[in-house]
DOTI-403397 format. One record per residue (C-alpha): x, y, z; residue number from 0. Coordinates in steps of 0.05 Angstrom, whole numbers, plus 5000, padded with zeros to 4 digits. Layout:
# residues N
<rec px="X" py="Y" pz="Z" n="NUM"/>
...
//
This chain:
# residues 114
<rec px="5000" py="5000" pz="5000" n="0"/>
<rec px="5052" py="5042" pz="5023" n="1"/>
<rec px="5096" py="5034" pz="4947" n="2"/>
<rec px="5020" py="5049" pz="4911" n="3"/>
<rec px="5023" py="5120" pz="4952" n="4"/>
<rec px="5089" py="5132" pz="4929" n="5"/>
<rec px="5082" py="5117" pz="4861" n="6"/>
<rec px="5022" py="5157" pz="4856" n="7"/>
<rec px="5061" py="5222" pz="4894" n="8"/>
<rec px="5119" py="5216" pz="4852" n="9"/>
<rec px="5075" py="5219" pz="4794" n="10"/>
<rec px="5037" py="5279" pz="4819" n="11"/>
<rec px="5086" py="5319" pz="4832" n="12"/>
<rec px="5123" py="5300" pz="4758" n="13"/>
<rec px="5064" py="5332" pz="4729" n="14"/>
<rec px="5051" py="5383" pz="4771" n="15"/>
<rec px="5117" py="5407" pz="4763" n="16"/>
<rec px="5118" py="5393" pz="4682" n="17"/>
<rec px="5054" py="5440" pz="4686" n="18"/>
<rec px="5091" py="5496" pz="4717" n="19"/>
<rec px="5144" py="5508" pz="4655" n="20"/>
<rec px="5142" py="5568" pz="4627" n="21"/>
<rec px="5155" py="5555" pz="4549" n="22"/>
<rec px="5129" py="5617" pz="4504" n="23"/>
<rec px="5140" py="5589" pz="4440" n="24"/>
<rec px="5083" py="5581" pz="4405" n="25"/>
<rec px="5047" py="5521" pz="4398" n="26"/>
<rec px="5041" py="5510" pz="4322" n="27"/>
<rec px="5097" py="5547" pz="4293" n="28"/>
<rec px="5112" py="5540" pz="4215" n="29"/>
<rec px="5179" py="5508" pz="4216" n="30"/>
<rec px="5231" py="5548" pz="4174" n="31"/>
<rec px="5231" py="5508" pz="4116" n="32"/>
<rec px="5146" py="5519" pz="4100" n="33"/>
<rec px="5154" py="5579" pz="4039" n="34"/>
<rec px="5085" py="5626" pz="4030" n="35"/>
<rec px="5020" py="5621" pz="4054" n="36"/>
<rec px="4984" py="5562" pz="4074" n="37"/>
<rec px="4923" py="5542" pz="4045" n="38"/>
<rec px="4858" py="5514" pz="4069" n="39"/>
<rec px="4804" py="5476" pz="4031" n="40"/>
<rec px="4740" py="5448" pz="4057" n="41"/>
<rec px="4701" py="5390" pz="4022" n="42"/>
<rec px="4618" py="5396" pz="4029" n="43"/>
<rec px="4619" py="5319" pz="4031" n="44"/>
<rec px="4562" py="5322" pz="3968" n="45"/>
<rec px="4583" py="5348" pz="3908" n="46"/>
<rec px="4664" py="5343" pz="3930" n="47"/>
<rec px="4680" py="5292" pz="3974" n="48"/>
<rec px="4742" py="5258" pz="4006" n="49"/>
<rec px="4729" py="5194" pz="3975" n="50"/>
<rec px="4708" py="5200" pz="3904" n="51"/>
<rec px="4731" py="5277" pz="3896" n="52"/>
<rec px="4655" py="5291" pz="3873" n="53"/>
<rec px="4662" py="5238" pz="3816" n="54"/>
<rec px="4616" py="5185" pz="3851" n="55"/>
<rec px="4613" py="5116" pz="3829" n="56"/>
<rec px="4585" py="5131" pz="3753" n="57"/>
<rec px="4654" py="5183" pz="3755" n="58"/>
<rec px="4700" py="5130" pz="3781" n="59"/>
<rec px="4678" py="5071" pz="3728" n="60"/>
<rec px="4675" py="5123" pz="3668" n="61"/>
<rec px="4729" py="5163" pz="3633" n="62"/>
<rec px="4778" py="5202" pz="3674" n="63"/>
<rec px="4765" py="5268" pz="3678" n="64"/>
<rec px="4789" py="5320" pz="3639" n="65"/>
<rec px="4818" py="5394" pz="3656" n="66"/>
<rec px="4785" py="5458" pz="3629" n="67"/>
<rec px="4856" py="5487" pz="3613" n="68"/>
<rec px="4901" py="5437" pz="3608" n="69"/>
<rec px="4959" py="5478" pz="3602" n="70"/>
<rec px="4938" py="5504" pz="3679" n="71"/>
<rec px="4899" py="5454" pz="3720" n="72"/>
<rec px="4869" py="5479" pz="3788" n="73"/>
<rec px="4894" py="5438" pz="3847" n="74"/>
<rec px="4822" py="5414" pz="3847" n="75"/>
<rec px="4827" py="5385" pz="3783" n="76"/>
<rec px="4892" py="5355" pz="3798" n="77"/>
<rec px="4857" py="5327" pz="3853" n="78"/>
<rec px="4807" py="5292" pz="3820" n="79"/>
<rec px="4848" py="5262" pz="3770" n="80"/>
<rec px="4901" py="5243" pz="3826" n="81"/>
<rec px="4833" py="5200" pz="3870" n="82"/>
<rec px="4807" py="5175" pz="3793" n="83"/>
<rec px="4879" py="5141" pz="3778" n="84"/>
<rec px="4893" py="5111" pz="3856" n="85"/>
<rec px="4818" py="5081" pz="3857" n="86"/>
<rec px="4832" py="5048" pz="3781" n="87"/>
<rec px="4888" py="5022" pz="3803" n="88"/>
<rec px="4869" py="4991" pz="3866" n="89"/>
<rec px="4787" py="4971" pz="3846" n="90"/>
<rec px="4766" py="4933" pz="3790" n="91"/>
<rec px="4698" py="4966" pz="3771" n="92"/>
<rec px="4690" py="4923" pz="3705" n="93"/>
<rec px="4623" py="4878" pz="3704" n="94"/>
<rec px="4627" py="4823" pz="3721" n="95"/>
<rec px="4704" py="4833" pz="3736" n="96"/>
<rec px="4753" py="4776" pz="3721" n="97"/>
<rec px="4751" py="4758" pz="3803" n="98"/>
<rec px="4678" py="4738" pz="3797" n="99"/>
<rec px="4694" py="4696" pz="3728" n="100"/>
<rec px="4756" py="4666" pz="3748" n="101"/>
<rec px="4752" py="4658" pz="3822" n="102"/>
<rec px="4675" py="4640" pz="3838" n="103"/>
<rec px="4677" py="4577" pz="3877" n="104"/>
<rec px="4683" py="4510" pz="3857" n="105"/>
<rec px="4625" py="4472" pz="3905" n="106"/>
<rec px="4579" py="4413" pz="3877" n="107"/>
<rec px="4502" py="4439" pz="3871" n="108"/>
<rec px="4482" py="4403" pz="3930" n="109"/>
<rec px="4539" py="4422" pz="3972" n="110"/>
<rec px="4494" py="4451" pz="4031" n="111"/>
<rec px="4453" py="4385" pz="4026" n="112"/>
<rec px="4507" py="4349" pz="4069" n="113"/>
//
């Protein structure tokens, strides 16, 4: 009992003291090496999302999309074009898909007979 009471004043007073420092640097300083302003963007969540970048399943399974100057494409665009190309590469969205044709399981008709 006596080692719990210790344990739990050394602790206190670690914290207590680790309260007490005075450090005025801020809190979220922009290291040295961050050059101009910092941008924010917010998403809606319905017509620009974080998932399909506003493309939606019909989006994703058609073309990619294209840039209205494609000399200069907004960061948005880039965007889109950036979630289009990760999701074709990881998701097959082709019906049926060659995992359904090639991989569909091999069981007797009357396999949940027995």
């Amino acid at each position: 009992m006596k080692r719990l009471i210790l344990c739990i004043l050394i602790g206190t007073t670690g914290f207590t003291l680790s309260a007490c420092k005075e450090d005025l640097t801020p809190f979220n300083k922009v290291p040295d090496f961050v050059m101009g302003e910092i941008e924010q963007t917010g998403y809606d969540g319905i017509t620009d999302d974080l998932l399909t970048a506003g493309l939606g399943a019909s989006g994703l399974a058609g073309a990619a999309p294209s840039f209205d100057d494609p000399v200069n494409p907004t960061s948005a665009e880039l965007r889109r074009l950036a979630i289009y190309n990760n999701y074709r590469a990881l998701v097959d969205i082709r019906v049926p898909g060659p995992v359904r044709t090639t991989w569909k399981p091999i069981l007797p008709r009357d396999w949940m007979e027995h």
